[in-house]
C-alpha positions, 0 to 999 in steps of 0.5 A, a space after each residue: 558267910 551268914 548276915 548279923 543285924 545289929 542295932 544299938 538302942 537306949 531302952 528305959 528300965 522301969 523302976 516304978 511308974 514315975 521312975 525309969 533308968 536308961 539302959 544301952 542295949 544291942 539287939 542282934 539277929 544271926 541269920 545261922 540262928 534264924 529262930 532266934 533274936 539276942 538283947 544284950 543289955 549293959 547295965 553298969 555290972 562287969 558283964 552285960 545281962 543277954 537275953 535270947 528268945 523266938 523272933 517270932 515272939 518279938 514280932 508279934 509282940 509289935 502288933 499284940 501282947 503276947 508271950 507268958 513266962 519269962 518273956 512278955 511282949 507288948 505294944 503301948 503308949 507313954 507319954 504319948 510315945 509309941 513303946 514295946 514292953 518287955 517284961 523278963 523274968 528270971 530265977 535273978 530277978 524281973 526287968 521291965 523294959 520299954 523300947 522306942 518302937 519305930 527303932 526296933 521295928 525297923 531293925 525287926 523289917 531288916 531281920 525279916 528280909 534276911 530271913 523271911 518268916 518260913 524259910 528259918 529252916 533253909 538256914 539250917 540246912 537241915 534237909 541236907 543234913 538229915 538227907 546225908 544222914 539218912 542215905 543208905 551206905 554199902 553196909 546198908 545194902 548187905 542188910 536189906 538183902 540179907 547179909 550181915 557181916 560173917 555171913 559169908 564166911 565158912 562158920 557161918 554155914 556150918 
């Protein structure tokens, strides 16, 4: 069985610099999808909008800004209040969200201790697989001595 982090957590959708909106989000960490964190974002549609991206984009985006493209990251301050920014962008559209930043670090920290940086891979198991995948079968060894199948037969030497 493998660990969910969950964190409910009311982020502010910018709309402009004097205007913003709350928006309900979970954030969620899978330790079988060590890589990655999921935000899904209910906005008041039918369907919840859900982002995916590097954990270790997010983590970094705590301290520094960081990212380029769909997905920007970075520490501020409004209002005298610590925020992350998160600035999405999709062929749908762009969202600029600010995230109260002692929430989402502290649910970051739990992630971390499920799944230490580095060790993403052990969750995997990918070592195992590729070591299953990789082991020599009995038609394996009738290759690397020289016999293929047929070779044993009458035909085969005439």
């Amino acid at each position: 069985m493998h660990t969910v982090v969950e964190r409910e957590l009311e982020l502010n959708l910018v709309l402009s610099p004097e205007r913003s909106v709350p928006v309900p989000a979970r954030l969620v960490y899978r330790a079988d999808d060590p890589f990655a964190v999921h935000f899904t974002f209910h906005i008041g549609s039918d369907s919840p909008v859900s982002w995916t991206f590097a954990r270790e984009l997010l983590v970094e985006g705590v301290f520094r800004p960081c990212g380029h493209g769909d997905v920007r990251i970075w520490p501020t301050k409004v209002e005298g209040r610590s925020v992350i920014c998160l600035a999405l962008s999709s062929p749908d559209g762009s969202a600029l969200l600010e995230a109260p930043s002692s929430p989402v670090a502290a649910w970051l920290e739990r992630t971390l201790r499920v799944v230490p940086p580095g060790a993403e891979h052990e969750q995997l198991g990918m070592e195992d697989e590729l070591s299953r995948l990789l082991a020599p079968t009995t038609r394996d060894d009738l290759w690397t001595r020289g016999c293929r199948p047929g070779d044993d037969t009458p035909e085969a030497g005439a």
